[in-house]
N, C-alpha and C positions, 0 to 999 in steps of 0.2 A: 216750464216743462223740464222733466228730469230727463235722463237718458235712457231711451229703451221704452222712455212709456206709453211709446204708441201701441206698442202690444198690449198694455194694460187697459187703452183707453179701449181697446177691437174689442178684448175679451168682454169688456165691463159692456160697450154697446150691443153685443149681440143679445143680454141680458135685459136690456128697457125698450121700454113702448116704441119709443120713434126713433126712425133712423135718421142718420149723422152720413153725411158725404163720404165715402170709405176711404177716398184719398187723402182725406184732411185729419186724419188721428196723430199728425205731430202739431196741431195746429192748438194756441192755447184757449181761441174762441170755442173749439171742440170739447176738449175738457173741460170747461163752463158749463156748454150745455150739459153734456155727461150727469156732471157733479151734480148738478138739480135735477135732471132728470131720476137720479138714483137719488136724492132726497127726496123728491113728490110724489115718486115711487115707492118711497120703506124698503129701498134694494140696500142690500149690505154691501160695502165697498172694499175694494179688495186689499186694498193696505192702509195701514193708519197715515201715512206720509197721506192718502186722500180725505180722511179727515181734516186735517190741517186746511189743506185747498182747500175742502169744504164751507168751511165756517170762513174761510176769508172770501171765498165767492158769495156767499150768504151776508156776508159784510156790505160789500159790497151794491150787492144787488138792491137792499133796501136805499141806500142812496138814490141809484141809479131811478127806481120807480118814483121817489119821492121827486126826482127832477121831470120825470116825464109828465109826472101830475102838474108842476107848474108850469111846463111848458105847454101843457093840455089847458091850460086859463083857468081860472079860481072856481066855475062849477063843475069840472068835471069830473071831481069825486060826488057831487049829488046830482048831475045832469047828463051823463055822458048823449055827443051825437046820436043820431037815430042811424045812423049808418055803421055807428061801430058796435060792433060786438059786446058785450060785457064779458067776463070772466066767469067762467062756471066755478061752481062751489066746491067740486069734488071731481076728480081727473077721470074721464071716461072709462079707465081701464082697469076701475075698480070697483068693488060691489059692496064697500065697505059703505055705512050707514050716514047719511046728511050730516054732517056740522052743524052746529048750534047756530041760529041765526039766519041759516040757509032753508027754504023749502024747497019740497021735493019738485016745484016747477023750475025753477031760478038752477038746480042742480042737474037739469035734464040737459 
């Protein structure tokens, strides 16, 4: 966290789909979310210093899922529980058109 950028983080969340605990905009877990949120979004970020964090949270992150997969046991990238969720294909809050690979049930 730089200084002062909790007001960047307010401005940029009033901007994306879900909200962020308002007290915690100096928080660096907040910014995280932020940062992807306005990536899964296509929202344009408000200075290039969040580029930077972006691609390092983007760094990141693919570790972080790659650990949860194994910590999830060797099927459940082709078995997941019946009680968990899958991941939708395409973020609710957009009308843009299925991804490849996705149908339009598995994207609802």
């Amino acid at each position: 966290m730089r200084h002062n950028e909790e007001v960047v983080n307010e401005q940029l969340a009033d901007k994306l789909p879900w909200p962020v605990e308002r007290s915690r905009f100096d928080s660096p877990h907040v910014k995280a979310n932020l940062l992807l949120q306005a990536h899964f979004a296509r929202a344009p970020l408000p200075m290039s210093d969040y580029v930077t964090d972006l691609k390092s949270v983007l760094d990141q992150a693919l570790r972080i899922l790659q650990a949860a997969v194994e910590c999830g046991g060797r099927d459940y990238p082709r078995s997941p529980p019946r009680d968990q969720p899958r991941l939708p294909c395409r973020p609710w809050w957009t009308s843009r058109p299925t991804p490849a690979g996705c149908t339009r049930r598995s994207a609802r």
